[in-house]
C-alpha positions in Angstrom: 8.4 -3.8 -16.3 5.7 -6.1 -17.2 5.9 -7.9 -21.2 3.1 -6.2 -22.5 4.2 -2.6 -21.0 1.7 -0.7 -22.8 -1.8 0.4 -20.0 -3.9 3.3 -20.3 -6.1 4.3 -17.2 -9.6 4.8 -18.0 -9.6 8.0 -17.1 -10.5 10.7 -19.1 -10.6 11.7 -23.0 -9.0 14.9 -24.6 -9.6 17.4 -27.1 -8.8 20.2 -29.5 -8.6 24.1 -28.8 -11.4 26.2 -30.2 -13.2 29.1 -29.0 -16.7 28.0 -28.3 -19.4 29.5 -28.2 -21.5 27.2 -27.1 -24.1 28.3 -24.0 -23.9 27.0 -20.8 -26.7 24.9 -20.0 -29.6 26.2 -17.9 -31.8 24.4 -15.7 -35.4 24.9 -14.2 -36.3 22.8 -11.7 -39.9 24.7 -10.3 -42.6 21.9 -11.2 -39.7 19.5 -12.3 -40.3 15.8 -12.6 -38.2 13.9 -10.7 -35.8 12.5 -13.1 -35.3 16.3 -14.8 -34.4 17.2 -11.2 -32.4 13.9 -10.7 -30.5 15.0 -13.7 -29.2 18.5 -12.2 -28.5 16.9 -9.2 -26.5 14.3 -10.7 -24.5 16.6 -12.0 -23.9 18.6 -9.1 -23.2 16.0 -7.2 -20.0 14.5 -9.9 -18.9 17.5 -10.1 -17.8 17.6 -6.0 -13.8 17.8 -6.0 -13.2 17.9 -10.0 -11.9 21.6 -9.4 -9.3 20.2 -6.9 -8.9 17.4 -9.1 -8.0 19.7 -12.2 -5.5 21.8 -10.6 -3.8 18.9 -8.4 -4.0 16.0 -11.0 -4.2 17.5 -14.0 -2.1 20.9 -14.0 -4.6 23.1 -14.7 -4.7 27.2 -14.9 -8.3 27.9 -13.6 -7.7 31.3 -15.1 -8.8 29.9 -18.1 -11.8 27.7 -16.7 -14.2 29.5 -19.5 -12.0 27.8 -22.1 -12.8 24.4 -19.4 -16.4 24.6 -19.9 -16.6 25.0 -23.6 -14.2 21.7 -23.5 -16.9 20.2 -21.6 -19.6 20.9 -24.3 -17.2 20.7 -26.8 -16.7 16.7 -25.6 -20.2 15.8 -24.7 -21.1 16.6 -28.3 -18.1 15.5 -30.3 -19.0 13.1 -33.4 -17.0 9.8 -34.3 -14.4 11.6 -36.3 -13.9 14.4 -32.9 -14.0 11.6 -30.9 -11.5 9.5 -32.4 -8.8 12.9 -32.7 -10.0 13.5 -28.9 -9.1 10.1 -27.8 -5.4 10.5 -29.6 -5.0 13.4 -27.9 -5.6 12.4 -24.7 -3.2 9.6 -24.9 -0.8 11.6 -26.1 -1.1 13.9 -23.6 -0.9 11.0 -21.0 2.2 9.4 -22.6 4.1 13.3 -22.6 2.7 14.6 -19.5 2.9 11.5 -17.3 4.1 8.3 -18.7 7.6 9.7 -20.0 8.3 12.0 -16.9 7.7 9.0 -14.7 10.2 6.4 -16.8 12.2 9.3 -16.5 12.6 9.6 -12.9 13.0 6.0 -12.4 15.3 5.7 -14.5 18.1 8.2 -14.6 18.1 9.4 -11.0 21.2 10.8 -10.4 22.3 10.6 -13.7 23.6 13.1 -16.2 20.9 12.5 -19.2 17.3 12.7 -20.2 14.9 10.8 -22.5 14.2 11.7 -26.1 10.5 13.1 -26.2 10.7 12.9 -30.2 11.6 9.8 -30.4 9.6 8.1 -27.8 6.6 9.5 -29.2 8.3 8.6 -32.9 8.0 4.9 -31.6 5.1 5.3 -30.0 3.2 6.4 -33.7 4.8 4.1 -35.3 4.1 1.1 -33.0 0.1 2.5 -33.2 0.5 2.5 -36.9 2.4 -0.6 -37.7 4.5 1.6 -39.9 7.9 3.5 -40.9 9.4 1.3 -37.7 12.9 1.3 -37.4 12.3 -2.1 -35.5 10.4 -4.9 -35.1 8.0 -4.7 -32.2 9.1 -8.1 -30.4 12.4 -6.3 -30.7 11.4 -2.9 -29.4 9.8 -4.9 -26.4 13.5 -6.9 -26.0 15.7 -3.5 -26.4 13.2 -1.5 -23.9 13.9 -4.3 -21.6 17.4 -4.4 -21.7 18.3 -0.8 -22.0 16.3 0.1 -19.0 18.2 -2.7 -17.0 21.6 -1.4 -18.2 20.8 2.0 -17.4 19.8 1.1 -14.1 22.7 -0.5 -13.5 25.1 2.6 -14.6 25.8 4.6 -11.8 28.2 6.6 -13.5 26.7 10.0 -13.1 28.7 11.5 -15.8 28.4 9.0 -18.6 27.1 9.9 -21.9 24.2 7.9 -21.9 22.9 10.1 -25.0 22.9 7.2 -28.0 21.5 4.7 -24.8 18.9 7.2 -23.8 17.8 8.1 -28.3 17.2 4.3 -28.4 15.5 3.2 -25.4 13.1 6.5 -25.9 12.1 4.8 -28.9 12.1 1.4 -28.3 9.9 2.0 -25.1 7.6 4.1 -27.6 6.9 1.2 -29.5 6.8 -1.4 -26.5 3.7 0.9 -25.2 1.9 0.3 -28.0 1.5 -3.4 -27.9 -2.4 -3.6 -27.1 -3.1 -0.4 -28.2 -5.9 -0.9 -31.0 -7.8 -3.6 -29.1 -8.0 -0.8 -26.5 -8.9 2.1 -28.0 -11.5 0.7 -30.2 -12.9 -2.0 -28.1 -13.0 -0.1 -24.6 -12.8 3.2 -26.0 -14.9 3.0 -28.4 -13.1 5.0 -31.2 -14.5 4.1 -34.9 -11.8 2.0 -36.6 -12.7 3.9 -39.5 -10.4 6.8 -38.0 -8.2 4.9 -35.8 -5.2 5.8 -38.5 -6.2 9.2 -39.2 -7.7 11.0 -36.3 -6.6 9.2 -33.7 -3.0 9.6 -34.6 -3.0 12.6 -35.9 -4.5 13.3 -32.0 -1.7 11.6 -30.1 1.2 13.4 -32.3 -0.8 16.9 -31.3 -1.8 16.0 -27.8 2.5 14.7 -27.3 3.0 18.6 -27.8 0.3 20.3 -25.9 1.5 21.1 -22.7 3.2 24.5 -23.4 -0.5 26.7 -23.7 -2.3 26.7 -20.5 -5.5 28.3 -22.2 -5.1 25.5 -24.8 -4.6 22.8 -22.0 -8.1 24.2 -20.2 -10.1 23.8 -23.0 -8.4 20.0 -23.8 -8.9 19.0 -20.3 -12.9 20.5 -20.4 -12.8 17.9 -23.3 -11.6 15.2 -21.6 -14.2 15.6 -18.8 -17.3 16.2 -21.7 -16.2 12.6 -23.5 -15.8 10.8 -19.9 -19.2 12.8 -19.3 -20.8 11.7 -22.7 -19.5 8.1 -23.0 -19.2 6.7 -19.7 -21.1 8.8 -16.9 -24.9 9.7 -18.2 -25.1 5.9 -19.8 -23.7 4.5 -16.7 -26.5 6.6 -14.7 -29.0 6.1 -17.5 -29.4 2.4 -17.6 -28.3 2.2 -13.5 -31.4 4.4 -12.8 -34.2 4.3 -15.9 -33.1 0.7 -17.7 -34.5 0.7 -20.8 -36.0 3.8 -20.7 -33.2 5.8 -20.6 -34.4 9.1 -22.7 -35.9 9.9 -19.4 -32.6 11.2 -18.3 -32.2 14.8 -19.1 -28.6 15.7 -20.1 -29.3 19.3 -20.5 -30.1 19.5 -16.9 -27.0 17.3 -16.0 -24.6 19.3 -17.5 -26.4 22.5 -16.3 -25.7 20.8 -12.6 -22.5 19.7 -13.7 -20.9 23.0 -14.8 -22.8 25.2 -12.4 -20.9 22.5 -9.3 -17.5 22.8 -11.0 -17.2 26.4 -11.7 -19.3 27.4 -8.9 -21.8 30.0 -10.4 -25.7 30.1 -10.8 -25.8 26.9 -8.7 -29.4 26.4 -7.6 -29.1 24.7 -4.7 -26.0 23.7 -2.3 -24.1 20.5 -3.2 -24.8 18.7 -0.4 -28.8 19.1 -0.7 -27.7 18.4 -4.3 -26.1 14.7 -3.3 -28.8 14.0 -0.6 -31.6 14.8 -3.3 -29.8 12.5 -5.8 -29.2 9.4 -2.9 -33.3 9.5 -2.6 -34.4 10.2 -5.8 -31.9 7.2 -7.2 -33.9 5.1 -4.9 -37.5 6.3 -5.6 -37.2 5.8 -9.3 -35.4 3.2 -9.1 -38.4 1.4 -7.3 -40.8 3.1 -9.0 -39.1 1.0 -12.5 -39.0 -2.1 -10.6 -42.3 -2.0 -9.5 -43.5 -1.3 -13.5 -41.5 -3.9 -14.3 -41.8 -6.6 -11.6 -44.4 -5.3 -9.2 -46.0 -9.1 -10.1 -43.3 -10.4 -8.7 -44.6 -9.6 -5.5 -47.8 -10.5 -5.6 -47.1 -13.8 -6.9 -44.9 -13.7 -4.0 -47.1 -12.6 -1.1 -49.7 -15.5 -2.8 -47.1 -18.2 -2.7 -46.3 -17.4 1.3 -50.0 -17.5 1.9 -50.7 -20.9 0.2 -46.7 -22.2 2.0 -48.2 -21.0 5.5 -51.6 -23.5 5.3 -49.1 -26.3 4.9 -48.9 -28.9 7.2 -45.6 -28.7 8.9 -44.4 -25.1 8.4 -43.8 -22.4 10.6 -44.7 -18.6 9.9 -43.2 -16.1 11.9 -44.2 -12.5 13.0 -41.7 -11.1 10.4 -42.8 -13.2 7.3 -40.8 -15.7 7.4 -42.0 -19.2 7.1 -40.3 -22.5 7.7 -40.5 -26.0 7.8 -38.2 -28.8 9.8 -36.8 -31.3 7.7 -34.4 -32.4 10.4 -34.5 -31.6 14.3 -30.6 -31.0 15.3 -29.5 -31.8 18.9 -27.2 -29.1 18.9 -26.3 -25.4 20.1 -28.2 -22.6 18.4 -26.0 -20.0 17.0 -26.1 -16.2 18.0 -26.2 -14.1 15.0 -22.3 -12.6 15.8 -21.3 -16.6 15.7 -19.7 -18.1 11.9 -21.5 -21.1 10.9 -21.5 -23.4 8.6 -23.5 -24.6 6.2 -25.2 -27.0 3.2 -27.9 -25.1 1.3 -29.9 -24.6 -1.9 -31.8 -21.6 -3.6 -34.3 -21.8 -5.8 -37.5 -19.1 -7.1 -40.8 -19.9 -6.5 -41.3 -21.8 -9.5 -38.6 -24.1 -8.7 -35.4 -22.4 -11.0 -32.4 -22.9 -9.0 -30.2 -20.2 -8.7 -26.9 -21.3 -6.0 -26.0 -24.4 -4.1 -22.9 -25.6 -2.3 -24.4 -28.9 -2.3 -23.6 -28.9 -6.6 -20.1 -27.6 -5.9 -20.0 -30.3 -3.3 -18.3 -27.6 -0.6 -20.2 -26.0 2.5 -20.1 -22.4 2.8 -19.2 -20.4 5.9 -20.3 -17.1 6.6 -21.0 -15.2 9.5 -24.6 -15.0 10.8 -25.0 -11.7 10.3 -23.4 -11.3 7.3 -26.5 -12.8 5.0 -29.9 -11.7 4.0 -32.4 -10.9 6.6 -34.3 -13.9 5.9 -31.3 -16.4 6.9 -29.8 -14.8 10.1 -33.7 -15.2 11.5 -33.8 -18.5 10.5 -30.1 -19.7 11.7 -30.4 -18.0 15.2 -33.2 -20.5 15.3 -31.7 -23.3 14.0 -30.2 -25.8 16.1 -26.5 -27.4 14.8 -27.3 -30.5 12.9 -30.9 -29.1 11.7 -32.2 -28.9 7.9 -34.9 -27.0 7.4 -36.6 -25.2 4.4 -37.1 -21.4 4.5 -39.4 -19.5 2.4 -37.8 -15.9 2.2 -40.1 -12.9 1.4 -39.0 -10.5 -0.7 -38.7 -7.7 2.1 -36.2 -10.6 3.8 -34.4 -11.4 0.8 -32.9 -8.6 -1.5 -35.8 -6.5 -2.2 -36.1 -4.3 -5.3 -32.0 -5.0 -5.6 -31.7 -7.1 -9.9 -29.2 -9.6 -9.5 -30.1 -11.4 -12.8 -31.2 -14.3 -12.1 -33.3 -13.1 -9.1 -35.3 -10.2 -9.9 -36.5 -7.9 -7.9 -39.5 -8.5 -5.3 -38.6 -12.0 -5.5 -39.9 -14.5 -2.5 -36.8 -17.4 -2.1 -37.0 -20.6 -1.0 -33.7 -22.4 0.5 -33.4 -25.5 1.8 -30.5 -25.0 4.8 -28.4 -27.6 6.2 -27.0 -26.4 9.7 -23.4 -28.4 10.0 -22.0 -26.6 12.6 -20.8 -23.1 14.4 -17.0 -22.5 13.2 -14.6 -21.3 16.6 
């Protein structure tokens, strides 16, 4: 057991029981634009294996998988005050349905007791709280440690470990809790403003939750609808529209979404669904870059033109162009060889973005292994050779962002062959 012993996944959030009304989603994708139909298939597409997921992983009755989907909406929509209680309750769910059964079975294998739920989740409040603590937490942390050792070490399968078992159940409540607030309201994103109302109130509900399965369907829907709401449709939304993302339509998603998990009124089959979404990630994907950057390319192609009437360089069928610094006398690698090598990268307009020469450390890599642009050049390139390569986009990384190098971006690189690694 680790110092700070308390770690939440990032999994999923919880919720509270309700009978929703809320209706299901339609979509209508005749005459769709291509993000409304991106949407739906998104959400076909994340929905692939979350039934098997929610009966293996999470202990769900399916019987109830009406009371699921009204979670779902129930989650997707919750405000700051729902989303704080939601968030309590899924942690308290996760300490009473997983955490404590698995200290549990590590710990008293074989032996004639069991852990206090009560108290560990009395410790666990009241190390979340900062209050009512029947100990400090550096000494909660210290007991949890030692009590777990000494019950290890009891093989005694008889003993009344009872007052042993009371204490440590607390004391490893508490311990859990160390970290706690940072993470719920820096990487869960619960307002602070209901951290010791909501939130708690949550955790002691969501401890306690297990025994209704109908209850449990419609908590677990609202797990999914928060991980849904706060981490999947922004994650897909900025990945695929940037700063436009209004253009993603969440009605359609969740229509998708629910239609793949429950398996009715699907309109299309979910493997059409996840080929659909591959190509139309791509397409308006490029389509955004080549609103936002398409000059990048033709500054590109003009800057290749005006390199190739140079005196000196090279300009291959491909694209590529290249000029010889330094003539090596030695072999010329294949592109399955490893070779190694001196280089620097810079844009067009001269911003340097990597160089082993500023770290003072050559890099090896194999031939193969880099951008198109490089393995043409070093299966050229004889051992001992520098040269400078100008890259064209289509060679280099393409429509890919990777900050400083923006999409459609033509490279230049100056390349020091050193030598082909055996």
């Amino acid at each position: 057991m680790k110092k700070t012993i308390y770690s939440v996944a990032l999994t999923l959030a919880a919720g509270v029981f309700a009978s929703c009304g809320t209706s299901v989603p339609k979509a209508n994708l005749k005459e769709a634009s291509k993000a409304d139909t991106l949407s739906y298939v998104i959400g076909v597409s994340q929905s692939q294996g979350l039934k098997d997921y929610l009966v293996a992983r999470m202990d769900m009755d399916t019987t109830y998988m009406d009371q699921f989907v009204n979670g779902v909406l129930e989650g997707v929509n919750a405000d700051a005050k729902k989303s704080a209680y939601y968030c309590g309750l899924q942690i308290g769910q996760q300490e009473a349905n997983q955490v404590l059964p698995n200290i549990s079975g590590d710990l008293l294998a074989g032996k004639n007791g069991e852990l206090n739920k009560k108290e560990y989740i009395a410790g666990f409040v009241a190390g979340a709280t900062e209050a009512y603590q029947k100990m400090e937490p550096a000494v909660a942390q210290e007991t949890a440690m030692r009590l777990m050792e000494a019950i290890k070490e009891n093989n005694d399968s008889t003993a009344n470990l009872t007052a042993e078992l009371d204490t440590f159940s607390y004391a490893m409540g508490m311990a859990r809790t160390q970290g706690l607030k940072d993470y719920v309201l820096y990487r869960m994103g619960v307002d602070s403003a209901y951290y010791a109302s909501e939130f708690i109130k949550g955790v002691k509900e969501g401890a306690k939750a297990k025994e209704n399965a109908k209850k449990g369907a419609f908590l677990t829907g609202i797990q999914i609808g928060q991980q849904v709401e706060n981490q999947i449709i922004p994650g897909v939304s900025r990945d695929v529209f940037g700063e436009n993302a209004d253009k993603f339509n969440k009605n359609n998603f969740l229509a998708g979404f629910i239609a793949g998990t429950t398996g009715k009124g699907l309109i299309m089959h979910p493997m059409m669904a996840q080929q659909d979404a591959m190509r139309l990630i791509e397409e308006l994907k490029n389509e955004r870059f080549e609103s936002e950057f398409g000059d990048n390319k033709a500054q590109g192609v003009a800057f290749l033109d005006s390199i190739a009437k140079t005196e000196g360089v090279v300009k291959l069928e491909s694209g590529l162009c290249y000029k010889v610094i330094t003539e090596g006398k030695g072999a010329v690698p294949a592109n399955t060889d490893k070779v190694k090598v001196h280089y620097r990268g810079t844009l067009i307009d001269g911003t340097e973005f990597d160089s082993s020469y500023s770290r003072n450390e050559p890099t090896t890599f194999g031939a193969n292994q880099v951008i198109a642009g490089w393995t043409e050049a070093l299966t050229l390139m004889p051992v001992g050779s520098k040269w400078m390569l100008y890259i064209p986009q289509e060679l280099a990384y393409g429509s890919r962002d990777l900050g400083q190098i923006k999409p459609f971006s033509t490279l230049v690189f100056e390349v020091e062959l050193l030598e082909i690694v055996k």
